[in-house]
N, C-alpha and C positions, 0 to 999 in steps of 0.2 A: 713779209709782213712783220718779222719779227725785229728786223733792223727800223722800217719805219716806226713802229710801236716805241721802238728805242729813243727813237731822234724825236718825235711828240712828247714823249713824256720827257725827255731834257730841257725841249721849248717850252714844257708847261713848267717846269720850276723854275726857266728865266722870266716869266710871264711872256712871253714871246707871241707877238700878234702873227706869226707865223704858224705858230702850234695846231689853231685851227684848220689852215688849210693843209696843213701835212697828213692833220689826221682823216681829213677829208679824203685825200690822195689815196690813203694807206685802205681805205673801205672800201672806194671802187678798184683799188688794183686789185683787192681779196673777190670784188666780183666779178670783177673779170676774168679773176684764175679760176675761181670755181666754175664760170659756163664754161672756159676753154675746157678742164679737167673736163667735165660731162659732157661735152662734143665729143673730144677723142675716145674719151672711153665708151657711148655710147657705140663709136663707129668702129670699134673694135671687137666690140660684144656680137657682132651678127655674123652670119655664117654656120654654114655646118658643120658640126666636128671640133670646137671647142673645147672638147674633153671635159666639161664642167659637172657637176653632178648639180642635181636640184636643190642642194644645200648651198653648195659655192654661189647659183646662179639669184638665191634669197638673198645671202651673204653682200652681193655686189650689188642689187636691189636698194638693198639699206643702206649701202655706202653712199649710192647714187642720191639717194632721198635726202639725207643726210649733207652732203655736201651742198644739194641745188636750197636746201631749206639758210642753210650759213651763206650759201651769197646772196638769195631774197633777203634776209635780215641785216646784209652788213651796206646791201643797196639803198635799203628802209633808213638805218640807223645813219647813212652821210648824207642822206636829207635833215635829219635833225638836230646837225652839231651846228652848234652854234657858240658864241662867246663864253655866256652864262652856265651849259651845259657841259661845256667842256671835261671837265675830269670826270663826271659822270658816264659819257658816251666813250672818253677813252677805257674807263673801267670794261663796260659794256661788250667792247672791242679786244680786251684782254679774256676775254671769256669766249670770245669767237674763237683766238688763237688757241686756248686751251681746248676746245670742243676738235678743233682742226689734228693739235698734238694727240690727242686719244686715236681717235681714228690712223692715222698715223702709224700710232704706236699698237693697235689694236693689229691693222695689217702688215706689222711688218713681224708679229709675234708669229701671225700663222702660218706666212709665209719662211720664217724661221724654225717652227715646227713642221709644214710641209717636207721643206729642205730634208731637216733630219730624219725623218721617216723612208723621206727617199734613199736616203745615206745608207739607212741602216737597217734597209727590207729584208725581210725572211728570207732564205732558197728558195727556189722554186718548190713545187708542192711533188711527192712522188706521184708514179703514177696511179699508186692505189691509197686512193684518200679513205680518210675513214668516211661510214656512211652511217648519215642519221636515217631513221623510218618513222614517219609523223601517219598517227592512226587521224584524222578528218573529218565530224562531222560536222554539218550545218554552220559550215563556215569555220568551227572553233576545233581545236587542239586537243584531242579528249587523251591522247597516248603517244608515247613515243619510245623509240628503241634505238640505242647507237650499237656499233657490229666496228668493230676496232679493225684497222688492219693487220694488225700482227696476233 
């Protein structure tokens, strides 16, 4: 998208009657990547044993949402380019790709922090961990005691 992006707005400052349908191009190919992305990843999400915690599986919820919502809008927005509208819907479309770049950039931070965590995990635990004793009532926390191991 971002090469297309490139080659439109070059067209657009030759005034180039090309411009428009490049940037047409460049909106359905963004929505076509987006349903392909949410096909595979949908079909990859299922199954038992994922290892995902409740948080991960929000995490990728929002990714989802998030994504299928940028190829509705950028399907919407290459119905509307037109001659007159032009540098308008290209701006428009430059905001797509920015929304795209975060996410992006969003997932490859965790999974960059994931990584390190995994790098750089504790030992294993001994076998005599310290132990908390939580006093209990009516649901809430009223007392507590830790008993150290050593």
């Amino acid at each position: 998208m971002e090469i297309g992006l490139s080659e439109t707005s070059h067209l657009i400052e030759q005034e180039d009657s090309k411009a428009e349908v490049r940037l047409r191009g460049c909106l359905e190919d963004l929505a076509v990547d987006c349903n392909n992305f949410l096909q595979i990843t949908k079909a990859t999400q299922t199954g038992p044993g994922t290892g995902k915690t409740k948080l991960d599986k929000e995490r990728v919820k929002l990714l989802l949402r998030e994504i299928e919502v940028i190829g509705n809008m950028a399907r919407n927005l290459r119905a509307l380019v037109t001659r007159s509208s032009l540098r308008e819907r290209y701006k428009t479309a430059q905001t797509y790709l920015q929304k795209i770049r975060f996410l992006i950039e969003d997932v490859s931070v965790l999974l960059m922090l994931r990584n390190f965590l995994l790098t750089f995990s504790p030992q294993p635990m001994h076998a005599l961990p310290d132990v908390f004793i939580w006093l209990i009532a009516n649901g809430k926390r009223i007392g507590n005691f830790f008993i150290s191991k050593s």
